[in-house]
C-alpha positions in Angstrom: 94.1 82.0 88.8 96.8 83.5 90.8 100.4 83.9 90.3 101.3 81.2 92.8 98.6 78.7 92.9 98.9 75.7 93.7 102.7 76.5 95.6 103.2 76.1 99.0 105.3 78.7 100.8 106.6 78.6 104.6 106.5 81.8 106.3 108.8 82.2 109.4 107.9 84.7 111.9 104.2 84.8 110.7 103.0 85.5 113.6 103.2 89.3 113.2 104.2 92.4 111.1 105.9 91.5 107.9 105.6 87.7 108.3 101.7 88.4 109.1 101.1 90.9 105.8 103.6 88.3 103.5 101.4 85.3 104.5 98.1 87.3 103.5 99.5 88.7 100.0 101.0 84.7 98.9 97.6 83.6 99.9 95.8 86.0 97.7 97.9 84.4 94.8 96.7 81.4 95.4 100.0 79.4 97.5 98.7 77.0 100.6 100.6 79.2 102.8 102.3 77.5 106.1 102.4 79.8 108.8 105.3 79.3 111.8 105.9 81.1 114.8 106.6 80.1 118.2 102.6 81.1 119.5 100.2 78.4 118.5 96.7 80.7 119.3 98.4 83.9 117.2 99.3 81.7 113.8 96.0 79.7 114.3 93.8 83.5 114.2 96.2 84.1 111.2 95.3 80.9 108.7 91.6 81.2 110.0 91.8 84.7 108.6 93.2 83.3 105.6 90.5 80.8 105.1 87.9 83.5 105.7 88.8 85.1 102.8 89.1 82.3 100.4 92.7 81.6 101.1 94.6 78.3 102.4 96.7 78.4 104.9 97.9 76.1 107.8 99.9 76.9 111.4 102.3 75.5 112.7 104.3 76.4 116.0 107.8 75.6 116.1 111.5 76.8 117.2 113.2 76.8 114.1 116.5 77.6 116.0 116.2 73.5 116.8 117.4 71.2 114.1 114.6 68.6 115.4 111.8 71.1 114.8 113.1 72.2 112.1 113.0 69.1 110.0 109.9 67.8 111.8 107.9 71.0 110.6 109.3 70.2 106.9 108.9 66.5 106.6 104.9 67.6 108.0 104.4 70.3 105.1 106.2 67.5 102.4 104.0 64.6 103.8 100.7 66.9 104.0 100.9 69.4 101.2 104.1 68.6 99.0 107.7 69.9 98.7 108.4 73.6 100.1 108.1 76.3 96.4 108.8 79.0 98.2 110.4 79.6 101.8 110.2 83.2 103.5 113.2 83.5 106.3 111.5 86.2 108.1 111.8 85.8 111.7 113.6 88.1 113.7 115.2 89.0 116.8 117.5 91.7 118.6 118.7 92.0 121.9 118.2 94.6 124.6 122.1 95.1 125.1 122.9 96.7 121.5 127.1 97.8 123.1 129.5 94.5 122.1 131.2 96.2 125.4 128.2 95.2 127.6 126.4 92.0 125.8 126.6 88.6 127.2 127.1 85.0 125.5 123.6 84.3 125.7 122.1 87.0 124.4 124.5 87.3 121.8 123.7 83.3 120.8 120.2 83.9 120.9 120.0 86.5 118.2 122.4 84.5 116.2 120.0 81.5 116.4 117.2 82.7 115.0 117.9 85.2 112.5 121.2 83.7 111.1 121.2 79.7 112.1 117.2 79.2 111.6 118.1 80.2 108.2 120.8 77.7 107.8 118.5 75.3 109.4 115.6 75.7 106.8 117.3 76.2 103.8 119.0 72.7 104.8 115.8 71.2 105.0 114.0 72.4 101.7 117.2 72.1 99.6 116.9 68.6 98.6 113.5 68.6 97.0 114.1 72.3 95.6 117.6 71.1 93.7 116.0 67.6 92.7 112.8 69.5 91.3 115.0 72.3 89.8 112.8 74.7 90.8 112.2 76.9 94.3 112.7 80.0 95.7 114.2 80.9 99.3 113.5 84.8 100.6 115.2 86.2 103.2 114.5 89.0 105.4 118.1 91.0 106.6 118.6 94.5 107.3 120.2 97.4 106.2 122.0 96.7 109.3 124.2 94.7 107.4 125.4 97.0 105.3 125.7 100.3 107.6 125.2 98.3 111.4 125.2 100.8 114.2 124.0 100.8 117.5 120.3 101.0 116.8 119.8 97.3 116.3 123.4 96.7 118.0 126.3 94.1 117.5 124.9 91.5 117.5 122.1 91.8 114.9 124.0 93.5 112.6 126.7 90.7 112.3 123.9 87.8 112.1 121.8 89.9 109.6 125.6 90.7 107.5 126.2 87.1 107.4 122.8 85.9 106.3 123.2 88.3 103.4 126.4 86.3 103.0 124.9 82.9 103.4 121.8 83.8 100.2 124.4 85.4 98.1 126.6 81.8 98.6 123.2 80.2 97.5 122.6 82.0 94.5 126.4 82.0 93.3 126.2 77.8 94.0 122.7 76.9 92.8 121.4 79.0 90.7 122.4 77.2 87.4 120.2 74.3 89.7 117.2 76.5 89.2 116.9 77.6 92.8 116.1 81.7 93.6 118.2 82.7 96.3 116.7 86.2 97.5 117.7 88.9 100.3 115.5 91.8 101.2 117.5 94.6 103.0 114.3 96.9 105.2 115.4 99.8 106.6 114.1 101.2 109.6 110.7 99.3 109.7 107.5 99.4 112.4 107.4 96.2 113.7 107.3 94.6 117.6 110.9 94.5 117.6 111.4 98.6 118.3 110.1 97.9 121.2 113.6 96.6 122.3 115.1 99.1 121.8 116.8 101.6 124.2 114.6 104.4 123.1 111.1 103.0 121.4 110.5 105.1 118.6 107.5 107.2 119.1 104.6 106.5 117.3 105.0 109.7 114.8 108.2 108.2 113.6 106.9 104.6 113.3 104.6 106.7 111.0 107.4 107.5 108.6 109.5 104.3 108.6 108.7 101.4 106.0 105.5 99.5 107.4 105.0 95.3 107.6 102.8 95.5 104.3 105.3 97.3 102.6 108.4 94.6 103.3 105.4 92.3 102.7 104.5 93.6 99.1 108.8 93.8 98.4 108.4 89.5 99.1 105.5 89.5 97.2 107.0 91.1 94.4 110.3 88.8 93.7 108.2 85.4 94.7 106.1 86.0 91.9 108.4 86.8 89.2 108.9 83.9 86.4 110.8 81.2 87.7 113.1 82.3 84.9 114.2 85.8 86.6 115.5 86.2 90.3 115.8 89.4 92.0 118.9 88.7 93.8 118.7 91.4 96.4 116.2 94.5 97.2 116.6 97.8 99.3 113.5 99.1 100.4 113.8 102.5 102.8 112.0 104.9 104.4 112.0 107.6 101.9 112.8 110.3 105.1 116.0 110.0 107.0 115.3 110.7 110.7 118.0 112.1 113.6 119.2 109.1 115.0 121.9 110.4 117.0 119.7 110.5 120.3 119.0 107.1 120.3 122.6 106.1 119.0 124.1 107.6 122.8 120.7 106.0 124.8 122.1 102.9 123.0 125.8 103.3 123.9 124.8 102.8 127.5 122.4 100.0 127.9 123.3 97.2 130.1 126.6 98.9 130.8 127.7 98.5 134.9 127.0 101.3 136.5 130.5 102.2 137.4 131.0 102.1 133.7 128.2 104.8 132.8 129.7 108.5 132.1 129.5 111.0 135.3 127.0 113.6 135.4 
């Protein structure tokens, strides 16, 4: 029997990456695993994966930046499989224009949406039946952004992924006497889709050395299946080399800047 059998456990940003790898290890333990994304075909390959290797999972596309989808997607996992255990916040997004000089409204509101109001969204949803069971645990994916934000994932990522750590550090301090497990992972540098917005792309022989998806994935893993009785409030997990940023740091300083803005020469 697993550690989590019998649980159910919504994954956001499934799709890919850490979402994909999380979704696969919670399975393993035995949890009917929902899987959410925003492509239907990707998720669908994902829980018949799952299935194939003796695992239960379900997909389900949805823009959890929508209140409507939101609760739509929860009130289908209550009615079909029961309450929401576990929930995994770990969709993600940046934007191309990393420079608060340079980036407009809309891109700005876009990364907010899904990586700080989703959140909100969600953990609005699952709450009641979490705090009337007195029981359930909500994981978070942030950054180390929020703690030392630069210009490698830019502005505005770095303030939405410093105020979700706020938000699950409010949940714990609130509920925790409630018996709900409020939980922030902080990934460094990690090789996932979204370098590939970036001003510079890493090379592949850097992706090499920065935390991989399986590796966030195993960190979720980890405090999801400690006793309900202990909560891993927040985890670190970083490449173990630093690399020489500084290159990318000046690339960055410039995108999306008008051109008679950008330095001479």
């Amino acid at each position: 029997m697993g550690l989590l059998e019998g649980k159910v456990a919504v994954i956001t940003g499934a799709g890919t990456g850490m979402g994909r790898s999380t979704a696969a290890l919670l399975a393993d333990e035995g949890a009917h695993v929902v899987v959410v994304g925003r492509r239907q075909a990707v998720l669908k390959e994902l829980a018949e994966e799952i299935i194939a290797n003796g695992g239960k999972a379900y997909a389900k596309a949805a823009d959890i930046s929508s209140k409507d989808n939101v609760q739509d997607l929860i009130d289908w996992v209550r009615s079909t499989l029961g309450p929401v255990d576990i929930l995994v916040n770990n969709a993600g997004s940046a934007s191309k224009v990393l420079n608060v000089r340079w980036i407009g409204e809309e891109e700005w509101n876009e990364v907010l949406n899904v990586n700080l109001n989703a959140v909100y969204l969600l953990t609005q949803a699952v709450l009641p039946d979490m705090l009337s069971r007195r029981t359930g645990t909500i994981i978070t994916v942030s950054s180390l952004a929020a703690v030392n934000p630069n210009l490698l994932g830019g502005a505005a990522y770095g303030a939405a992924k410093a105020a979700v750590r706020n938000f699950m550090t409010y949940l714990h301090n609130t509920f925790r006497n409630d018996g709900l497990r409020a939980i922030t992972i902080l990934p460094g540098e990690t090789a996932t889709p979204i370098l590939d917005n970036r001003a510079r792309p890493p090379r592949q022989e850097e992706r090499d050395n920065m935390v991989q998806p399986e590796d966030v994935a195993r960190a979720i893993h980890l405090v999801a299946t400690m006793p309900q009785r202990t909560v891993v409030q927040e985890l670190i997990i970083a490449p173990t080399l630093q690399r020489d940023t500084s290159g990318d740091l000046e690339i960055s300083k410039w995108t999306g800047a008008p051109a008679e803005d950008l330095p001479k020469g």
